[in-house]
N, C-alpha and C positions, 0 to 999 in steps of 0.2 A: 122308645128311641126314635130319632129322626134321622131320615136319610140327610146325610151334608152335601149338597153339591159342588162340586167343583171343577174346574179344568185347568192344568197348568200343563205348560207345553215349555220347555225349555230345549234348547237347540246347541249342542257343543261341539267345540272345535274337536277332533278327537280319531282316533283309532280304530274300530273295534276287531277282533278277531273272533273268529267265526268256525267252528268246528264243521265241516261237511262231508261228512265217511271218514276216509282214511286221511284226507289234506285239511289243510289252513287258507284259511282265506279271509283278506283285507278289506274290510267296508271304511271308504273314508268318505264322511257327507262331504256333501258337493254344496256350496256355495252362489249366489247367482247375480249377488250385486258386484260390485266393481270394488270393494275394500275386503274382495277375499284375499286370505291369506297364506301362504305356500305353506308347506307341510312341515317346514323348517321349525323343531320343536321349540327354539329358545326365541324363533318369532311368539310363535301361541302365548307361551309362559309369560311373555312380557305385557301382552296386551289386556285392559282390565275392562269391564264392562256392568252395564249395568241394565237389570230386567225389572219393569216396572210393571204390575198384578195389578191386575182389580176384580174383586168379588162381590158378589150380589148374594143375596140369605132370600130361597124363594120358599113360598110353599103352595099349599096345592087345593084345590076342591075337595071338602073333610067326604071322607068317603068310610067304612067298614069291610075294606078289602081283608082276608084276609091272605093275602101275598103281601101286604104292607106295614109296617109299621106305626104302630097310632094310629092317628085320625088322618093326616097329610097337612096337618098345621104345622106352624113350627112352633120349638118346645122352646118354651120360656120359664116351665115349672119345675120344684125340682121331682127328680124321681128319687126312691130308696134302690141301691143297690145297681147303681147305672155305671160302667165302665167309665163314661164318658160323662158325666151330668148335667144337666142343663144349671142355667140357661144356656141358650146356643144365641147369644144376642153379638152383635157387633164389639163388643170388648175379646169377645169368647176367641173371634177369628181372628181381629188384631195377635190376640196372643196365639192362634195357630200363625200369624205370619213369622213373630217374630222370631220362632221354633226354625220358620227355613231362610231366614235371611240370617240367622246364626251359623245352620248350618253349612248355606253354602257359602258364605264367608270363611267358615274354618275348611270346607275340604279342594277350598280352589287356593287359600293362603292370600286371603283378602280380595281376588283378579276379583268374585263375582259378587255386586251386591245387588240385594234382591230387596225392592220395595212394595209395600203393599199397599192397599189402601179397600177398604169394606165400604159401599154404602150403607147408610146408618139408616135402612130402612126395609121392611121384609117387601117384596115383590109378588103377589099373587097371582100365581097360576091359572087360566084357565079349564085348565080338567084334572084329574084328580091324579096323585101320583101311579096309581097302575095304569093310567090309559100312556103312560110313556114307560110300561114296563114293556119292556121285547119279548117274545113267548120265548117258552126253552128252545123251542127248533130253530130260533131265528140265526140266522146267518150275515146280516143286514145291520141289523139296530138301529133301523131310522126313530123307530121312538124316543129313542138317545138322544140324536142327532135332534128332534125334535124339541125335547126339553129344551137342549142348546137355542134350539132358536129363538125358544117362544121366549126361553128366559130374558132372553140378551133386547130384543124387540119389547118385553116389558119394560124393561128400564129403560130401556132408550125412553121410551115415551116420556116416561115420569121425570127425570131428570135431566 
């Protein structure tokens, strides 16, 4: 099995309530450009929008960790008995997109549609997927943070 990277960050207009001891309490995000919108729900409801993805498929310096999965290539063969089975190639994510731009089309009632688009090309890491593993004690996760970077900085270069 291969780790899948990803990051998706969506941001909603919205409510939430929040248990804290014995009270309730109101988190309402806060907005910060100039086309925020007042609280007023059948404002929200009416406005539609649209969030546009993009993914990158990396992999890693083949390594024999054993905190890892595989080698830290990415999987293109199949395996017997894989929840999930490869290949894990750019069709594979297309059809993870089209999983959430389904879904959040049905649970917004059309407001939110969601596009994606995969570069059609795997991105190589320069170290191996455990040198961006976080220890257990870590508190931090810059090696997270890290993967994030180095990924996003390989592709830029490439394309």
């Amino acid at each position: 099995m291969m780790i899948r990277f990803g990051i998706l960050l969506i941001l909603l207009s919205a409510t939430v309530e929040a248990s804290a001891g014995s009270g309730t309490r109101k988190i309402v995000p806060m907005r910060s450009h100039q086309s925020a919108l007042s609280n007023n729900a059948s404002a929200i409801a009416a406005v539609s929008d649209t969030l546009r993805l993009l993914a990158i498929m990396v992999d890693f310096v083949a390594d024999n960790e054993s905190r890892t999965s595989d080698s830290g290539k990415f999987l293109l063969r199949p395996l017997s008995g894989n929840l999930d089975p490869p290949p894990h190639d750019a069709i594979y994510f297309q059809k993870k997109f089209e999983f959430v731009r389904n879904y959040f089309r049905k649970v917004s009632n059309g407001k939110l549609i969601v596009s994606g688009t995969v570069l059609n090309r795997v991105v190589s890491l320069p170290k191996s997927m455990s040198d961006y593993s976080p220890p257990s004690t870590s508190t931090t996760f810059t090696e997270v943070a890290q993967l994030a970077i180095d990924s996003w900085r390989m592709a830029d270069s490439l394309f």
